[in-house]
N, C-alpha and C positions, 0 to 999 in steps of 0.2 A: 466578403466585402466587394461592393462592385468596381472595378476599376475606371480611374479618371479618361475620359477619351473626348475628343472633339471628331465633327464627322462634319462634311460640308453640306451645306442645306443651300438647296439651288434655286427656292421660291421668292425670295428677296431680292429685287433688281434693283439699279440704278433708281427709279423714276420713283422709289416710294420713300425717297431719303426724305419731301416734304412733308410726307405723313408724320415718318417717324420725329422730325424736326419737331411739328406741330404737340408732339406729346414730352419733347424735352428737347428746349434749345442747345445750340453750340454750346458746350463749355456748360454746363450746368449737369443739376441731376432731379430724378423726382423718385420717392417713394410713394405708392398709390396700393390701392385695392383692388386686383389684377382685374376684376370686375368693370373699373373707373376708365380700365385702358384701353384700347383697342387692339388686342393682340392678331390684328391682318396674316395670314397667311401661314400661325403655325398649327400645328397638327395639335387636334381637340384631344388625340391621346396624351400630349402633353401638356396642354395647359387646361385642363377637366381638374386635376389636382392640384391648380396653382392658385392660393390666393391671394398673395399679394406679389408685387415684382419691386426691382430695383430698375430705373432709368438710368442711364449715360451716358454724356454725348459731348467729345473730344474730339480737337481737333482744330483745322480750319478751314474756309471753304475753297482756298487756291491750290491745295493739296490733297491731303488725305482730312476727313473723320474717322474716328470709330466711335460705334453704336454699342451698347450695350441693355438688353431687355434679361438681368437675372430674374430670373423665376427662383421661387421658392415653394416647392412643389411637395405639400404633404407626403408622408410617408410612414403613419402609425403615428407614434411618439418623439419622430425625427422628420426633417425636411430632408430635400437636396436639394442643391445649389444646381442648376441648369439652367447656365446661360444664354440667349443667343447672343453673339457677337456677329460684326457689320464691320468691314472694311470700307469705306464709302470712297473711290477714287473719283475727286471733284475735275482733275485735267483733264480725264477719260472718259468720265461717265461710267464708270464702272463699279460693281458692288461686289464684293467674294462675303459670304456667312457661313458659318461654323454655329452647331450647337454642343455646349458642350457638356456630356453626362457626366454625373456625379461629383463636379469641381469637389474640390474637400478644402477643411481647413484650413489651416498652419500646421496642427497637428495632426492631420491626415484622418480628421475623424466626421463622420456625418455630424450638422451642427442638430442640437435638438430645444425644446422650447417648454413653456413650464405652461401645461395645462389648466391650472388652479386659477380659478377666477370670482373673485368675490363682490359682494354689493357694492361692501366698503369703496371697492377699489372705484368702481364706478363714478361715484361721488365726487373721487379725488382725480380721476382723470375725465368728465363733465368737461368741454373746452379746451381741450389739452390739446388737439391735433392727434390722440392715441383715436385709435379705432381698434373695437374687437374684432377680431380676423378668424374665425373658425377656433378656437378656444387660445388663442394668441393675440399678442399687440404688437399693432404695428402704427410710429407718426405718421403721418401722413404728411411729406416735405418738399419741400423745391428749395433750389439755390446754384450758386455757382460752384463750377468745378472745384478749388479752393474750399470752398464751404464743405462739399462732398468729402475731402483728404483730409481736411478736419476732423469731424462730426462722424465720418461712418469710415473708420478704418477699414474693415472687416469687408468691407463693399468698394471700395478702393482696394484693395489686395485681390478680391473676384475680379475685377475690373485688369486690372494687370496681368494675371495668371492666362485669362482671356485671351487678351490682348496678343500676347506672348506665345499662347498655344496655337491661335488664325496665325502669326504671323510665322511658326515655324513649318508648319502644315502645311498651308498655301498661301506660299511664296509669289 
């Protein structure tokens, strides 16, 4: 089992907080089709297997944000969780990111996903906001931070584990 690690990633500057703005405002969140998004700057070894991401974007603009672009990165029968995370220092103009490999769990395990996909199912999610995603589903969502801690626990918990590991890392 690979171990959890964050590693700093020095290609994300200051100047590109508008981009990322532009793909998920302050205090909100988006799930998309990694496809949908513009992943600027990271390494196509790692997002070649991602196809869908989680968006995050905390904070405020007199102090600090953090960024969060979760990748959910194929892996057989299983994904991994690989975050980037984004310090955004708004007083400084400064950025520090951390990617971090193989986030896990709760219960320390790769998460995995139910391959099986039927007509039927189609039918029944026709308008739904589900999108088929490489033999998975995924909704396709925007809303407020709040709405995020609601609705996607699971993504709220990567979001903090994150959050936690940039900021014991690099300080």
């Amino acid at each position: 089992m690979a171990k959890e690690k964050i590693i700093l990633y020095n290609k994300i500057d200051y100047e590109s907080y508008l981009l990322w703005e532009g793909e998920c405002p302050i205090n909100g969140y988006r799930t998309a089709l990694a496809s949908d998004v513009p992943l600027t700057g990271l390494p196509k070894t790692l997002t070649q297997k991602v196809p869908a991401v989680c968006l995050v974007n905390s904070g405020d603009l007199y102090c600090f944000s953090y960024f969060m672009a979760d990748l959910h990165r194929k892996d057989g029968e299983f994904f991994d969780r690989q975050p980037l995370i984004v310090r955004f220092d708004h007083k400084n103009e400064t950025a520090i990111a951390g990617i971090v490999h193989h986030l896990r769990s709760d219960n320390g395990n790769r998460s995995s996903y139910d391959p099986t996909v039927t007509s039927g199912l189609l039918t029944v999610v026709n308008g739904s906001g589900l999108v088929q995603c490489d033999n998975y589903w995924i909704r396709q969502t925007r809303g407020t931070f709040q709405d995020f801690a609601i609705s996607m626990p699971q993504e709220q918990k990567a979001f903090q584990r994150s959050v936690s590991l940039l900021d014991q890392q690099f300080k």
